[in-house]
N, C-alpha and C positions, 0 to 999 in steps of 0.2 A: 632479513629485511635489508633493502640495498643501500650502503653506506651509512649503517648506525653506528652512531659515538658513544661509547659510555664512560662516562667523566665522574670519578671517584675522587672525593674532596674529605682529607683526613682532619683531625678534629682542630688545627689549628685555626682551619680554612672556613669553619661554622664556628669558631670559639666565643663569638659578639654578634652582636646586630649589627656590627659596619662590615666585620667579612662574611658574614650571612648575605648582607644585600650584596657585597663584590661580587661571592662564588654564583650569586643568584644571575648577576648581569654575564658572567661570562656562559651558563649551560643556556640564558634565552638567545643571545648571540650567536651561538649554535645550532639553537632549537628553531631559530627562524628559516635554517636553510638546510637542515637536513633531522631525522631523528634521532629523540639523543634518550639515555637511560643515566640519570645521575644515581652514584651510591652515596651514603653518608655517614664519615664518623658520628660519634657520640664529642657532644661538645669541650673542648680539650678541661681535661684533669674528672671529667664527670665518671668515666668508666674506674679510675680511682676513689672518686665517693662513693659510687652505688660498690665497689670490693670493700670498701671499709666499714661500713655500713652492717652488711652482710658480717663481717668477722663480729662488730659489736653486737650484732644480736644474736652470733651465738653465743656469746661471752654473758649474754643479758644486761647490756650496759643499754637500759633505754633510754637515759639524759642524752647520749650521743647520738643513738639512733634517729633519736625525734629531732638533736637539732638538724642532723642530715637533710633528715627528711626535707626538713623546712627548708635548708639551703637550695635544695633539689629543684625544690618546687618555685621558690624565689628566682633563681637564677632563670629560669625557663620564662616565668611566666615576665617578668621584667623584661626580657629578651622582645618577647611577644609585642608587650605594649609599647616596646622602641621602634619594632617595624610594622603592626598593625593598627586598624581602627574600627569600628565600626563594628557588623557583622563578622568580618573575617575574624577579627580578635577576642569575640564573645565563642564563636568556635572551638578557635583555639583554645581558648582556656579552659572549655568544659573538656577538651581531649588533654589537655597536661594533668587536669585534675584527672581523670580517668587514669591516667598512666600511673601518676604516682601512688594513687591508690591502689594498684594493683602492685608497685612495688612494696607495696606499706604493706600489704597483706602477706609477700613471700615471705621478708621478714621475719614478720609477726609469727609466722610457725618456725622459723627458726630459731627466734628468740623463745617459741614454747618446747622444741627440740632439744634445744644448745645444742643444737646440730645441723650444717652446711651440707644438705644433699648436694653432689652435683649439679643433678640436671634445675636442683630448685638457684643455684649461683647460678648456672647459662640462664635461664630465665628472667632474674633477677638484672643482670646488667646489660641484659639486652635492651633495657626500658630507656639505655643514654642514645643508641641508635635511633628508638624509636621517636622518644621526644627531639630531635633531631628533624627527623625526616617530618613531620609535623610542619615543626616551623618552615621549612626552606620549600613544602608545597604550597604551603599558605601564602610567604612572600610572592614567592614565582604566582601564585594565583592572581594578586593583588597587582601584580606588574604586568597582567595583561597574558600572560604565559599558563595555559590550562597546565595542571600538575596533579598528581595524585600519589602520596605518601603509602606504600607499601613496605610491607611487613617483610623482610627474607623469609621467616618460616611459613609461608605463603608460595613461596620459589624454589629455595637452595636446598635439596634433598639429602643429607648425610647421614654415616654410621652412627652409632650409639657412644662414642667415645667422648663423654662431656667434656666440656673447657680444651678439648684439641681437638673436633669432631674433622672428619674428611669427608669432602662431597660423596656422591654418588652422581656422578656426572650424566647417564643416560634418562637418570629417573627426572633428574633436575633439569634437561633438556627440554623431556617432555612440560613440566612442570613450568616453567619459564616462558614458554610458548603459550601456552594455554592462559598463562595468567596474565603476563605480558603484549604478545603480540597486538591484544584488540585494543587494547589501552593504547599502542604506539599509532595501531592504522587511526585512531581516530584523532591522532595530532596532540597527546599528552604526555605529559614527560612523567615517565615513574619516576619519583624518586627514593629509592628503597634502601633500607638500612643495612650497613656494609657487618660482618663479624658475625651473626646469627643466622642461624637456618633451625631447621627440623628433620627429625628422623620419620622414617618412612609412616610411623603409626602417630606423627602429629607432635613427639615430645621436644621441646624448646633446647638447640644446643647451640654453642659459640663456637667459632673454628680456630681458637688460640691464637699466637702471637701472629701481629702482622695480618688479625682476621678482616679486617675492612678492605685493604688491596685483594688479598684473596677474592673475597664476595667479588667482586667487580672483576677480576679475572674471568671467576666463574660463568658470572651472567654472560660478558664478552665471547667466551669461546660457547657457552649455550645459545646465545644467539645470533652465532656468525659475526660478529661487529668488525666493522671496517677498522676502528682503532679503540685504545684505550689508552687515557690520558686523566693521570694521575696527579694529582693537585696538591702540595703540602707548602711546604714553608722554605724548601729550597730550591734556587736555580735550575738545581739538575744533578748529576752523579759527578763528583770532582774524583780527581785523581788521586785526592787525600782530604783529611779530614785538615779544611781550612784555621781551625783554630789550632793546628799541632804544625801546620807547611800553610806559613801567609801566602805564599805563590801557587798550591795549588790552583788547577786550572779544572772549568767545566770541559767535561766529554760531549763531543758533539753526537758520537752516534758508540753502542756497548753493546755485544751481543746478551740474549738470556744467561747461558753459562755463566759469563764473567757477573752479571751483576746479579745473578744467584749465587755466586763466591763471596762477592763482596757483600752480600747481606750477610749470609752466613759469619763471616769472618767481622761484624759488625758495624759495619756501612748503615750511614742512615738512608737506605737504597731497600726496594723492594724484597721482600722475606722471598727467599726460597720457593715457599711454596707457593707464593703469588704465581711463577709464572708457569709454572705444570700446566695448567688445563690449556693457553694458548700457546704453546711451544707447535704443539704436532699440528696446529692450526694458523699457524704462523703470523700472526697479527701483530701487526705493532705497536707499540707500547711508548707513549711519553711519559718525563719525568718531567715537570711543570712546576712553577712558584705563582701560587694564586695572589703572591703581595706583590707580583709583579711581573702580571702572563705576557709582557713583552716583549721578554726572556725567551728566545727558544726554546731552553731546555737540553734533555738528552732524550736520543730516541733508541730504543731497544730494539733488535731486531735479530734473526736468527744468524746472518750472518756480515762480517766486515766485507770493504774488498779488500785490495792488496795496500801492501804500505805499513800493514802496524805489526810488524817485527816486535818483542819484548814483551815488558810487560803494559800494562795500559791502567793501573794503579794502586794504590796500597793502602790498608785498612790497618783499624788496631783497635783492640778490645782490653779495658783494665778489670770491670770487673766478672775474674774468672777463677778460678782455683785449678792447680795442676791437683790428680790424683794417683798416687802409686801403688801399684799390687806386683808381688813378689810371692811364688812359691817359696818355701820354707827349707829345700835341698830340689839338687837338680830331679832328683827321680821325681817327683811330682810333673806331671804335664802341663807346662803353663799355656799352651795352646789351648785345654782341657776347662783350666783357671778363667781363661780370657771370653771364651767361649761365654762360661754360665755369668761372670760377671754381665759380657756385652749384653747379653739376653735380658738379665735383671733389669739392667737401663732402658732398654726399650719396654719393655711390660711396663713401667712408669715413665714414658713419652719423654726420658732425657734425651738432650742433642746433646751429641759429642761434639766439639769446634776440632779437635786432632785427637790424634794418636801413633804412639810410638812406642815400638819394643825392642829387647834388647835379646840378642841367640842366647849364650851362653848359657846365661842368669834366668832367663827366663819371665822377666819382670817386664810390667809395660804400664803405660803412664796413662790417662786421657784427661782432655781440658772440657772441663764444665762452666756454665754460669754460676754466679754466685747463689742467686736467687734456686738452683737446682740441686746445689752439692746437697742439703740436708736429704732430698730424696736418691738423692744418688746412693750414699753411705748405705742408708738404711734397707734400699733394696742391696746391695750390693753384700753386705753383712748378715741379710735374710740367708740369701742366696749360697753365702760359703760358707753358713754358720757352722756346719760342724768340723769342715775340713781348717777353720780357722779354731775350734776348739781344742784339736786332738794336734793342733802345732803345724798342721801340713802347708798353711796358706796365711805368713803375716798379718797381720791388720794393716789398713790402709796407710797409707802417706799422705798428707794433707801440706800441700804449699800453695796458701794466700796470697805471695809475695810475687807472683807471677803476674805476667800480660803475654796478649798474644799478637801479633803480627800478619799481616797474611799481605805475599805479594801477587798479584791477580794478573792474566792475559792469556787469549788465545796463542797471543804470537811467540811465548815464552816456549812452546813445543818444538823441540829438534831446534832449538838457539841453543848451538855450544858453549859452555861456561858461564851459563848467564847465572845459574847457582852459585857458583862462584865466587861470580862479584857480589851478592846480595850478600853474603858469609864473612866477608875482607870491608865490607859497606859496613858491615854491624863492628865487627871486631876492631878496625879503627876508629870507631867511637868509644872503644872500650869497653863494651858491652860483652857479657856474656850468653851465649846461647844454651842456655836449656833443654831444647828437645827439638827438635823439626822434623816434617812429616809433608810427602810431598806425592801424590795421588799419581798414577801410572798414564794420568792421560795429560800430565804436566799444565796443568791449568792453573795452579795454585800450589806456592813454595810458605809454607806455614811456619812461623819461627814460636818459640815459647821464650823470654826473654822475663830477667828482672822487671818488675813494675818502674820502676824508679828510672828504670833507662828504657822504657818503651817509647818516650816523645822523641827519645837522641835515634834511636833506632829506626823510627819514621822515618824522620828530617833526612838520614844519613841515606836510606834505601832509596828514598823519594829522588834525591838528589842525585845519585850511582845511577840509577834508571832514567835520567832526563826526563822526568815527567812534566 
């Protein structure tokens, strides 16, 4: 469809009925002069009550559950009767009551389990997207703007890998068109729930961290979209994390690579996997502040032109833990070691932020999220248990005390010494370096640093780099 916008609004940006009606003025704004396909968080901290929720009933704590519930259903439906009246809002409310019933009942069999199937958690918190999408088609109805509240597992077709499921891009194509298209030609705005999809035979999955920019990716490059413009709570992609460098500055224009580094490396900037489906498709992509769309923003695009020499900005992540594994004498094959460990981590969906090894010794380090080490260990301990039995492969090394660094640019490639300085940058502050690790297509100089001295090591790069 020629020059569709799809405008993806994260859960800040629907958190109340004052940025519910904002995000609602700016998609009819749009929708008056071109078609437009909005996605929608789940309203912010809800996809945290509907995961807590779910632990307490497998635990059988039903005082909690119920009060949840309630909060669930309070929070939505009070929403409701802030921006509707009448008929619209008798609607509505019999569809939140529908939803949250349906959440009450996933529950309910895991509270009769004490057991958290996967696919029954993707199911289960996908009901914050959906009472979401609800509201902001109801609004947009009520404001004169035809809308209709779609379901992703309706759309977005993916594998079976609950709670980090991946598209299936041709199937979802097809599917996006089919379900999508007639709804656009007749002048209505989907607005469809961002983080959920389904597997090809109908079962309810999420697409893990970062799944609401993804959806809206997805749709975008399924539907040819002329742009995608991402709505949260900040300006745009800065050069650093404004509360660690008062002077960071907004980027005016970031290709994919760099702010798929920077997410990676911990930018509150699009995950990674956001921009996979529109890369080969090459669509552009804003970064948006819906408390204040007057703002440019940053625009994403596959490539800079000339002029940005360096790096173009710097990220940093505290909560992470360094890992160490070390053969037990050199005759052991740490290439061997590294191998079945890295395997064990990806068979449980950890991301590695770096890694580094050492010739000799044969030992080599990788940096995890906090929230991931426990499943790290345990595959990683499956996986060498007997060669760690019989003495051939240490036990892990566990360092809390860590942060990570990461300095991000195209234009850092074939720049002489610019390692250099970011190394003489850190060590004049006093800072000691830990580990670094730095990818062969020079995109990204990854530092592993004391926690304690990760803001001094910001400050100090940020600055060496004239950002």
């Amino acid at each position: 469809m020629n020059n569709l916008l799809v405008m993806k609004f994260g859960g800040t940006s629907v958190g109340n009925s004052t940025r519910i009606a904002a995000s609602c003025a700016l998609i009819a704004k749009e929708a008056a002069v071109r078609p437009v396909v909005a996605v929608v968080s789940a309203m912010s901290k809800v996809t945290d009550l509907l995961l807590d929720t779910t632990k307490h009933a497998e635990a059988g704590d039903r005082p909690v559950v119920d009060r949840n519930i309630e909060t669930l259903r309070n929070r939505h439906l009070e929403t409701a009767r802030e921006l509707l009246s009448g008929s619209e809002l008798q609607d509505v409310e019999a569809a939140i009551g529908i939803l949250v019933g349906e959440f009450q009942r996933i529950v309910g069999g895991m509270e009769m389990l004490a057991y958290r199937p996967p696919r029954a958690v993707d199911e289960a918190i996908a009901i914050g997207e959906r009472l979401s999408s609800v509201l902001v088609a109801a609004y947009l109805r009520s404001k004169g703007v035809p809308a209709e509240a779609v379901n992703a597992a309706e759309v977005v077709v993916t594998d079976a890998v609950f709670n980090n499921a991946s598209p299936i891009m041709d199937a979802t194509r097809q599917k996006a068109n089919s379900r999508l298209a007639p709804v656009l030609a007749n002048g209505i705005v989907p607005v469809v729930t961002g983080f959920n999809g389904a597997t090809t035979d109908g079962r309810p999955t999420t697409l893990g961290r970062g799944g609401s920019d993804f959806s809206a990716s997805i749709l975008a490059a399924s539907l040819d979209a002329s742009e995608l413009w991402i709505w949260s709570d900040v300006d745009g992609i800065m050069t650093a994390d404004p509360r660690l460098v008062p002077n960071a500055k907004i980027l005016d224009e970031i290709t994919y690579a760099e702010a798929a580094e920077l997410a990676w490396a911990g930018a509150k900037v699009l995950h990674p996997r956001t921009l996979a489906p529109i890369v080969e498709r090459g669509i552009p992509v804003w970064s948006k502040n819906s408390f204040a769309p007057e703002k440019p923003g940053t625009r994403i695009v596959s490539k800079l032109g000339e002029g940005n020499a360096g790096a173009r900005a710097v990220t940093s992540m505290a909560n992470v833990t360094l890992v160490s594994l070390e053969p037990a004498n050199p005759a052991v094959s740490g290439v061997h070691v590294m191998a079945r460990a890295l395997d064990a981590l990806d068979r449980v969906n950890v991301e590695i932020l770096a890694l580094s090894s050492s010739s000799y010794r044969q030992s080599f380090c990788f940096l995890v999220r906090n929230d991931e080490l426990t499943k790290s260990l345990e595959a990683i301990e499956s996986a060498l248990a007997i060669e760690m039995a019989h003495g051939y492969v240490h036990e892990p090394e566990v360092d809390h005390n860590v942060g990570l660094l990461a300095v991000v640019g195209e234009g850092m490639r074939g720049f002489s010494g610019f390692a250099g300085r970011i190394f003489t940058a850190i060590s004049r502050a006093s800072i000691n370096i830990i580990a670094i690790a730095q990818g062969s297509n020079e995109l990204t100089i990854s530092v592993v640093v004391r926690r304690d001295g990760l803001e001094k090591a910001v400050q100090a790069v940020h600055a060496e780099c004239s950002l």
